[in-house]
C-alpha positions in Angstrom: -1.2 16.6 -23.7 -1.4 13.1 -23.5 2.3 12.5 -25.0 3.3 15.2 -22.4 1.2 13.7 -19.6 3.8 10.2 -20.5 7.2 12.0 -21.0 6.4 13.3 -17.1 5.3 10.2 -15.8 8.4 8.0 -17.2 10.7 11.2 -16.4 9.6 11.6 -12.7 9.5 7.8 -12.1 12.7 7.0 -13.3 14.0 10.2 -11.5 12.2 9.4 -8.3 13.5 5.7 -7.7 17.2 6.5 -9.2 17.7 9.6 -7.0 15.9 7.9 -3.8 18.4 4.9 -4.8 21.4 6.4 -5.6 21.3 9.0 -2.6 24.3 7.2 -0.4 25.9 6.3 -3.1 28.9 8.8 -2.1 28.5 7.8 1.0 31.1 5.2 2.6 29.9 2.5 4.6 29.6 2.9 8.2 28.4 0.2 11.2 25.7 1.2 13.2 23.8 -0.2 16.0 20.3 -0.9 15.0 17.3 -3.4 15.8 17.3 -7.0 14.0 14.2 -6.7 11.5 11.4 -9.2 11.7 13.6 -11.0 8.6 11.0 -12.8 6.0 12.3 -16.3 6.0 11.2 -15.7 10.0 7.9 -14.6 9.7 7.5 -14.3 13.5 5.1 -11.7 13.0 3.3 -12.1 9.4 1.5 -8.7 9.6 4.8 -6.9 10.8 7.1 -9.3 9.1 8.8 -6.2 7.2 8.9 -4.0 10.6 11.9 -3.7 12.6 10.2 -4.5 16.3 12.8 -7.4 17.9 15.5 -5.4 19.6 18.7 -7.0 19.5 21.8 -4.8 19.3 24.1 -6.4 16.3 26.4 -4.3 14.0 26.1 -4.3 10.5 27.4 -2.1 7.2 25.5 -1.1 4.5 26.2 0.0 1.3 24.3 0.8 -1.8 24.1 -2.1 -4.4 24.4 0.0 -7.5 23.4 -2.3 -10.1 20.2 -3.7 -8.4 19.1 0.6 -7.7 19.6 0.7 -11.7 17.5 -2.3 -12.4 15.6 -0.8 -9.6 15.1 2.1 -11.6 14.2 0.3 -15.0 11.5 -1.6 -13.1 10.0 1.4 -11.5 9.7 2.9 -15.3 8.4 -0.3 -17.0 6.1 -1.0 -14.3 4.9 3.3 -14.4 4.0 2.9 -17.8 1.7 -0.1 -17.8 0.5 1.5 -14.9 -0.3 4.6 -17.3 -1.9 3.0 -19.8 -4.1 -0.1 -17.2 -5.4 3.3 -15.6 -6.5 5.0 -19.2 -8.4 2.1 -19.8 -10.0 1.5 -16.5 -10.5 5.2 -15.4 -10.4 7.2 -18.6 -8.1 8.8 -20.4 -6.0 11.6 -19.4 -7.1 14.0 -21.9 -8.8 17.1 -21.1 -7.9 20.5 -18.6 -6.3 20.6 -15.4 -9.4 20.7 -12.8 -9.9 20.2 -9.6 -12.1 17.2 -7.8 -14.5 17.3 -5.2 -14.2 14.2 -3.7 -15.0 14.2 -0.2 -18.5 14.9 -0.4 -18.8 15.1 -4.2 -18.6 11.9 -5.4 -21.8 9.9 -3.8 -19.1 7.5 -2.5 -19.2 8.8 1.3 -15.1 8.8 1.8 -15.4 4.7 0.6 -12.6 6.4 -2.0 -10.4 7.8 0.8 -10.2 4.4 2.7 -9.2 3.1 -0.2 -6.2 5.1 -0.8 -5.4 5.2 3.0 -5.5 1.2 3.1 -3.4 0.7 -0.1 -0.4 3.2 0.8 0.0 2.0 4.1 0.4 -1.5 2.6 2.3 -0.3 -0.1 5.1 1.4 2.2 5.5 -1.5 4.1 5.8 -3.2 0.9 8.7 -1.3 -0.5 10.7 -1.8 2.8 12.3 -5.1 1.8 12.9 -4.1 -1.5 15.0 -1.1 -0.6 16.9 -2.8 2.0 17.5 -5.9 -0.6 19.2 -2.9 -2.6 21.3 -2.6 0.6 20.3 0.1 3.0 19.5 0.2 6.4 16.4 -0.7 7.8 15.4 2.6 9.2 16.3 4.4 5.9 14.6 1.5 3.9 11.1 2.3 5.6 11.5 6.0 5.1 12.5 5.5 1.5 9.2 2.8 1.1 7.3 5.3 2.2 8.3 8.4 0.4 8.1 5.4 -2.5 4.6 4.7 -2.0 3.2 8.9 -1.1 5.4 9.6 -4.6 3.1 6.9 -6.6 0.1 8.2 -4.6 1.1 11.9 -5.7 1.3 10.6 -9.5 -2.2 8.7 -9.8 -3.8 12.4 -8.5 -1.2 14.4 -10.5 -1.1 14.3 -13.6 -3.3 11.0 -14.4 -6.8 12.0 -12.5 -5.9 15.8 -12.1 -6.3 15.8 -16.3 -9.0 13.3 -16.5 -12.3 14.7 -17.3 -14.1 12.3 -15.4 -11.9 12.1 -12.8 -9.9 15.3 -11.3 -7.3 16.1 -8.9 -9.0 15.1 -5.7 -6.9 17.0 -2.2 -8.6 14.4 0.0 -7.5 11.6 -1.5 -4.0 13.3 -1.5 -4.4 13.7 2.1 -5.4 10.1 2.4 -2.4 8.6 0.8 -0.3 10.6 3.4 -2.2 9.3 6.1 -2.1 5.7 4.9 1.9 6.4 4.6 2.4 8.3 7.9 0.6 5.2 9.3 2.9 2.5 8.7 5.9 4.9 9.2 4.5 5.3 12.6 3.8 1.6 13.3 7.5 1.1 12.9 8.8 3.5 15.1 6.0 2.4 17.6 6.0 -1.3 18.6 3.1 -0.8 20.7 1.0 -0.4 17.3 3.2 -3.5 15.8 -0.5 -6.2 16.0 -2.7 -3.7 14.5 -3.0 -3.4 10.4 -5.5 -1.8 7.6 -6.6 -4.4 5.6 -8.7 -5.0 2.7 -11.8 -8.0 1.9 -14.9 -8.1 -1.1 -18.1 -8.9 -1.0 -17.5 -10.6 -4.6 -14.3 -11.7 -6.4 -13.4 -8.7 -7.5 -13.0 -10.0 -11.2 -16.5 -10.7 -11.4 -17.5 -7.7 -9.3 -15.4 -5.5 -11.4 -14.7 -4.6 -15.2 -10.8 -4.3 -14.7 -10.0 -6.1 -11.5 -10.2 -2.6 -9.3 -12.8 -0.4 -8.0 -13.7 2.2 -10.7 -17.6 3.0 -10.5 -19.7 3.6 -7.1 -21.1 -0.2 -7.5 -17.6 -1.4 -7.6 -16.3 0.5 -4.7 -20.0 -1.0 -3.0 -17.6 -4.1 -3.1 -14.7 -3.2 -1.5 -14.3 -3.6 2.5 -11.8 -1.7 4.1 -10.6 -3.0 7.9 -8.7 -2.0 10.7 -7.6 -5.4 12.4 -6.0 -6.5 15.3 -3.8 -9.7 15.9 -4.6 -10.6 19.8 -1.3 -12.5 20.2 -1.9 -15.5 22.8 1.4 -18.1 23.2 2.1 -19.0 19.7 -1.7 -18.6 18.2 -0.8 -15.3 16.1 -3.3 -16.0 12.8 -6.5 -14.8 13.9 -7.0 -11.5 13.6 -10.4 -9.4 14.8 -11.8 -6.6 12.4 -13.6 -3.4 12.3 -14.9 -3.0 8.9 -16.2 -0.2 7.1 -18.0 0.0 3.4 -21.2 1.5 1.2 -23.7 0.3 -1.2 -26.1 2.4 -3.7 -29.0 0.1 -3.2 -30.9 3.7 -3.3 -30.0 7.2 -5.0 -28.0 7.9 -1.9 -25.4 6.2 -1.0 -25.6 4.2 2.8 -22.9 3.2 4.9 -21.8 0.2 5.9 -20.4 -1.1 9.2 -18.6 -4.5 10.0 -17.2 -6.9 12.7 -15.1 -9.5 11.7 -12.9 -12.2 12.5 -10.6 -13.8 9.9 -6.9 -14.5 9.1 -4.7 -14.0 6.0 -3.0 -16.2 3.8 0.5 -16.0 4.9 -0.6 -16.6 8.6 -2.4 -19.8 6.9 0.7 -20.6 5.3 2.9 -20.1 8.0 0.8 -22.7 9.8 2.3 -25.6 7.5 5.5 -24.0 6.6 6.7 -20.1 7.5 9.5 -20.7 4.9 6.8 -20.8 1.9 4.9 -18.4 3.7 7.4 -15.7 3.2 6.3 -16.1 -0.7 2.7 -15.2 -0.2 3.5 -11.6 2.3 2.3 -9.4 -0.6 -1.3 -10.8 -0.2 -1.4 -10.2 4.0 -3.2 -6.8 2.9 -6.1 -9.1 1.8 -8.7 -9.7 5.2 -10.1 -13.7 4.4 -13.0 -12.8 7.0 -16.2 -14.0 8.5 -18.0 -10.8 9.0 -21.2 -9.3 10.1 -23.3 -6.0 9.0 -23.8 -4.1 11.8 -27.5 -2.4 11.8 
């Protein structure tokens, strides 16, 4: 099962990112009108840097760069399979029966799980966005295609890594959450009014010394984990402070009590950008982490 469990991981990944690459490939170029993206060497807006929210008509062609969707490909296996084998070791292995989870009320975690997946594939969308347009599509199509990336990797840490973990399972809210988190930032692009807000994500504790493997795997360690919905109030050109709403858990008894949060705090690309927005552009993978001053809410 567990050679099987690999052959469908590296089949589906490679499969995925070379068909999701490769779809225009018979297409022919074509100019269309379409709305300059926030580019990353701007960094106008450091939470919506990747979102396409400045309307100015220019035309442009597109066309598929073949050889970066192969390596493209490659990376998506290599990176799949040490993905595989980091979650064996930190969630154990993928070893016994198909079975189902129940993790919305099952788990003594009260949803912290679900925010969890919600915050990280809405981040992760918005992630894959410049990397499919550096492989040369459009904007619009390289949001869609970053988030169809990010719900497929979603899909494959439920099924077949937890769904045949014994301790583990296949879990339909956290399914639904990762579709949430994804139809999220696919809405926040079409919708420029939702351009300043952002889910976010701040620990009580450096997570390697709050964790065993650098990511939440018992309820303690998700105890760690703060999960924010922020907003940047925009005024002139101060754009780094953001305000946050935070929610979390702790097992300080048998049953598990919730946590709520205010917060004010900034990332470290806005800090960056401060002393240079070309370097900042460097550090936009980290923007999902909230560098906060908050306070527990009684």
């Amino acid at each position: 099962m567990k050679s099987l469990i690999r052959v469908i991981i590296v089949g589906l990944l490679f499969f995925s990112s070379y068909q999701l690459s490769f779809a225009q490939g018979n297409f022919q170029p074509v100019s269309i009108e379409f709305q300059v993206q926030a580019d990353l060497a701007k960094l106008s807006e450091p939470d919506t840097a990747m979102l396409n929210h400045r309307s100015v008509p220019v035309t442009g062609s597109y066309k598929l760069n073949q050889k970066k969707a192969l390596w493209f490909g490659l990376g998506n296996v290599a990176f799949g399979l040490a993905g595989y084998f980091w979650s064996q070791e930190a969630w154990g292995t993928s070893s016994g029966k198909f079975h189902w989870k129940k993790d919305w009320t099952g788990d003594n975690l009260a949803q912290n799980d679900e925010m969890s997946h919600t915050v990280a594939s809405y981040n992760f969308s918005r992630y894959f966005q410049p990397v499919y347009r550096w492989l040369g599509l459009s904007p619009n199509r390289s949001m869609t295609f970053g988030t169809l990336h990010s719900a497929l990797l979603g899909t494959f840490i439920e099924y077949p890594i937890d769904a045949y973990n014994p301790l583990q399972g296949l879990g339909v809210s956290d399914l639904i959450a990762n579709n949430i988190g994804c139809g999220l930032a696919l809405g926040q692009y079409h919708l420029p009014a939702l351009k300043n807000f952002g889910l976010k994500l701040s620990f009580k504790q450096a997570p390697w010394i709050a964790t065993s493997h650098g990511i939440a795997g018992t309820a303690e360690e998700f105890d760690n984990d703060i999960y924010w919905l922020t907003f940047r109030p925009v005024y002139k050109k101060v754009d780094f402070v953001q305000f946050g709403l935070g929610y979390s858990t702790n097992h300080y008894r048998i049953e598990v009590e919730r946590e709520y949060y205010i917060g004010v705090g900034t990332t470290l690309p806005d800090v960056a950008k401060i002393f240079s927005p070309k370097a900042a552009k460097w550090f936009l993978p980290l923007d999902m982490f909230y560098l906060e001053f908050h306070h527990r809410l009684e």
